[in-house]
C-alpha positions in Angstrom: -87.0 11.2 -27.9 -84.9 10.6 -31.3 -87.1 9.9 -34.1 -86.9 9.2 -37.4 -89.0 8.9 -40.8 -87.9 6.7 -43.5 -88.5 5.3 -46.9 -87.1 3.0 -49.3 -87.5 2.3 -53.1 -87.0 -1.2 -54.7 -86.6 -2.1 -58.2 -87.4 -5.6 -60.1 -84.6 -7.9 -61.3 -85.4 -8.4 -65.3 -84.1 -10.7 -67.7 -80.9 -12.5 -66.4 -80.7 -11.0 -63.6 -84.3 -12.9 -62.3 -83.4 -16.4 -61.3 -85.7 -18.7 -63.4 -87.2 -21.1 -60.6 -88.3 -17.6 -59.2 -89.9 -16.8 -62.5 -91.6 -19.7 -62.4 -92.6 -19.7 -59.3 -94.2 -15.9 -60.2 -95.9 -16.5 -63.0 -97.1 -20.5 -62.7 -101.0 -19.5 -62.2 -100.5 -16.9 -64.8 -102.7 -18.1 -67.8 -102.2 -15.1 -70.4 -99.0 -13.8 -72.0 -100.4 -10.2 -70.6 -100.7 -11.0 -67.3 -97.2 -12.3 -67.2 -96.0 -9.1 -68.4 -98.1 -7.6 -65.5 -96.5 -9.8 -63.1 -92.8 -9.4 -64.4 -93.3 -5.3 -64.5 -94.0 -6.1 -60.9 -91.1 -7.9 -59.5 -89.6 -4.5 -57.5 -92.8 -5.3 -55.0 -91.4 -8.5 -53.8 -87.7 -8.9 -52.2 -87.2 -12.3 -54.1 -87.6 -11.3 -56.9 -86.0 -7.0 -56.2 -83.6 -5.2 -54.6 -83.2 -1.9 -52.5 -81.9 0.9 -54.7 -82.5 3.9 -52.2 -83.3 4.6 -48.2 -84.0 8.3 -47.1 -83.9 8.9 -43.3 -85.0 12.6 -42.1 -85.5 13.9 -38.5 -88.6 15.5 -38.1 -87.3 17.5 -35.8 -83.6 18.7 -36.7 -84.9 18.7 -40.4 -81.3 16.6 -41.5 -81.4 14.0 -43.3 -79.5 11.2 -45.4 -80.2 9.3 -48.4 -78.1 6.3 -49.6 -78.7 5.4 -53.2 -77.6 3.0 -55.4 -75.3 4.9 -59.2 -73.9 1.8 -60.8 -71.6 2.5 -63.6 -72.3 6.1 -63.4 -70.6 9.6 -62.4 -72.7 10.4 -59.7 -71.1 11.6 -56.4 -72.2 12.2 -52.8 -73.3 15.4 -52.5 -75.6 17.6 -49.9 -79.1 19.2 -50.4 -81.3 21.5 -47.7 -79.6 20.0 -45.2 -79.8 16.0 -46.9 -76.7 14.0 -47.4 -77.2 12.0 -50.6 -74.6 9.3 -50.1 -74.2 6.4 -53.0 -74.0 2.8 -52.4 -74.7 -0.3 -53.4 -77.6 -2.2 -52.2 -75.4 -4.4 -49.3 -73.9 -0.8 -48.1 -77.0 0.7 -48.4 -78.7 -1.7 -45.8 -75.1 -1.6 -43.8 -75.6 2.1 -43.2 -79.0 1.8 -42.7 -79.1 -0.4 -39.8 -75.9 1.7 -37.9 -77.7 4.4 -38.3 -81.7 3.7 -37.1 -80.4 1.8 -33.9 -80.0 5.6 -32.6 -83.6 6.3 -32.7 -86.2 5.5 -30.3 -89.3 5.8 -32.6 -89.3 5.0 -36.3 -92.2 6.6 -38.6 -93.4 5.1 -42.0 -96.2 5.1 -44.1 -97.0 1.5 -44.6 -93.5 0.4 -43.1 -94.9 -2.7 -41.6 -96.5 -4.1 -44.5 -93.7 -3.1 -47.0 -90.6 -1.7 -46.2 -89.5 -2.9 -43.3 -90.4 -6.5 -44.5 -88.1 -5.9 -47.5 -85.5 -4.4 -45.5 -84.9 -7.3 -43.7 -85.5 -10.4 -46.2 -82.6 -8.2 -48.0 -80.6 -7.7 -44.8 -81.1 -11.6 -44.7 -80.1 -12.5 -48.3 -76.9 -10.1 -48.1 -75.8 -11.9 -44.7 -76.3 -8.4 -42.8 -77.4 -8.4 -39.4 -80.4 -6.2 -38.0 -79.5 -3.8 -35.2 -83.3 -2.9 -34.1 -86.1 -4.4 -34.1 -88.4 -2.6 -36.7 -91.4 -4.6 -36.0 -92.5 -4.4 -32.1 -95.5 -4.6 -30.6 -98.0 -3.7 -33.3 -101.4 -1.9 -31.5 -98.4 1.0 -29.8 -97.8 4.0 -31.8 -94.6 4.5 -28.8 -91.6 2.2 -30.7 -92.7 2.5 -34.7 -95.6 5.2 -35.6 -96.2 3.1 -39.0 -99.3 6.1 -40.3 -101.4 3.8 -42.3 -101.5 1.6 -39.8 -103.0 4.4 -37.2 -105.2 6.1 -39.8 -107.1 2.5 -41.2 -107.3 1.8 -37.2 -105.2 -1.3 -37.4 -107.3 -2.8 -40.7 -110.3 -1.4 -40.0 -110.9 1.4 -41.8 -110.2 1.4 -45.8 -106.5 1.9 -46.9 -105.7 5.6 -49.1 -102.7 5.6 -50.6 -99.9 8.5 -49.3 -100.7 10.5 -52.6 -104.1 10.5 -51.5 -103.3 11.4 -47.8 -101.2 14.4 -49.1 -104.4 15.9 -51.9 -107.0 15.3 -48.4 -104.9 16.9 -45.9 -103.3 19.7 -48.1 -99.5 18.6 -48.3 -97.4 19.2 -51.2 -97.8 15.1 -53.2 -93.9 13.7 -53.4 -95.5 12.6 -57.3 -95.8 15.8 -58.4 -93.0 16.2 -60.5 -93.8 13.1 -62.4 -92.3 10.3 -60.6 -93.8 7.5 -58.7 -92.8 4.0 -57.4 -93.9 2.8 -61.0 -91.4 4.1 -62.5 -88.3 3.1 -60.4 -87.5 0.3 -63.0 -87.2 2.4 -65.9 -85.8 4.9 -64.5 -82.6 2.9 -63.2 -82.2 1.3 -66.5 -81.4 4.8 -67.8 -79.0 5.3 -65.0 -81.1 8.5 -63.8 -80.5 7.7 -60.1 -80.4 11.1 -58.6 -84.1 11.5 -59.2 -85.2 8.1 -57.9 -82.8 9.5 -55.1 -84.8 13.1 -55.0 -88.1 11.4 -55.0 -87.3 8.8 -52.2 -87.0 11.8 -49.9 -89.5 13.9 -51.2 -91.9 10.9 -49.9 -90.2 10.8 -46.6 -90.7 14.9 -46.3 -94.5 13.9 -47.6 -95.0 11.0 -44.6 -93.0 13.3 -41.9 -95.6 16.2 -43.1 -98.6 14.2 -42.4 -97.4 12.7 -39.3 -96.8 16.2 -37.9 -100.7 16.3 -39.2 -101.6 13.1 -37.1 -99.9 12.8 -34.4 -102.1 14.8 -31.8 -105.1 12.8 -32.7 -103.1 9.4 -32.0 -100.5 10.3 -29.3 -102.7 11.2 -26.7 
């Protein structure tokens, strides 16, 4: 059976680029000037208000892999890695390639895919006019179609959530945050046009989540 494990990573509109009734509509029970900042800093989290700048897709079993990544205005070129292509796009491409590629697999595998990415995916697929080739979100209490691992390992809500950082320190595999990059610092990171490392560290979270579900899986596939 084809399977795949994937990841995305977002980044927050800012200044013009963030439509003002969305601003508003962020930051109307906001009381202080500090918690608007919080809020703003925050906009990647939410496709209204962000955009996809990277996927990585690996198959746990072949070990390939790609990574489409968005390099506006910059020098940076495809190029291949341990077996990953890392192919630059913009964001509509991006999701373009994303959903000609994932309708070859039979079972998708995410760390917290239902609640985040594959809801982003989609609202973006929807706001760029491109349409879905898979459905990402079947049946939700099956493991069969999407393997979505915090969803097994809270027992579908009711156990408490650990981060994938968290996951990795408890179960002994190498954290994708280790080299001093997390989904914090996406923003800054693309304003100083250093998109191979938000590239790098998109797939070193997707060798992280296909590492621990090699971990799970006997205990849930049964």
């Amino acid at each position: 059976m084809p399977k795949v494990v994937f990841d995305i990573e977002t980044r927050g509109f800012e200044g013009s680029e963030l439509d003002p009734i969305i601003k508003e509509s962020l930051i109307k029970n906001v009381v202080s000037e500090e918690e608007q900042a919080d809020v703003l800093a925050r906009t990647g989290l939410l496709p209204i208000s962000g955009e996809v700048v990277a996927i990585a897709m690996l198959n746990p079993d072949t070990g390939k892999g790609k990574i489409y990544f968005q390099a506006p205005e910059s020098e940076n070129k495809n190029y291949e890695q341990s077996g990953v292509e890392f192919i630059v796009a913009t964001e509509k491409e991006i999701l373009e390639k994303f959903w000609l590629d994932i309708k070859f697999y039979d079972q998708i595998i995410t760390y917290n895919g239902r609640g985040f990415d594959v809801p982003f995916i989609i609202f973006r697929s929807i706001a760029l006019g491109i349409k879905p080739t898979k459905n990402l979100m079947p049946y939700r209490y099956s493991s069969k179609d999407h393997f979505d691992i915090l969803d097994q390992l809270t027992f579908y809500g009711a156990f408490r959530k650990f981060s994938l950082e968290v996951l990795c320190r408890a179960f002994n595999i190498k954290n994708p945050k280790e080299e001093g990059v997390s989904g914090l610092a996406i923003n800054e990171l693309f304003k100083n046009k250093d998109y191979q490392t938000i590239a790098e560290y998109c797939m070193r979270d997707v060798v992280a989540t296909k590492e621990l579900y090699e971990k799970v899986k006997a205990f849930i596939e049964i």
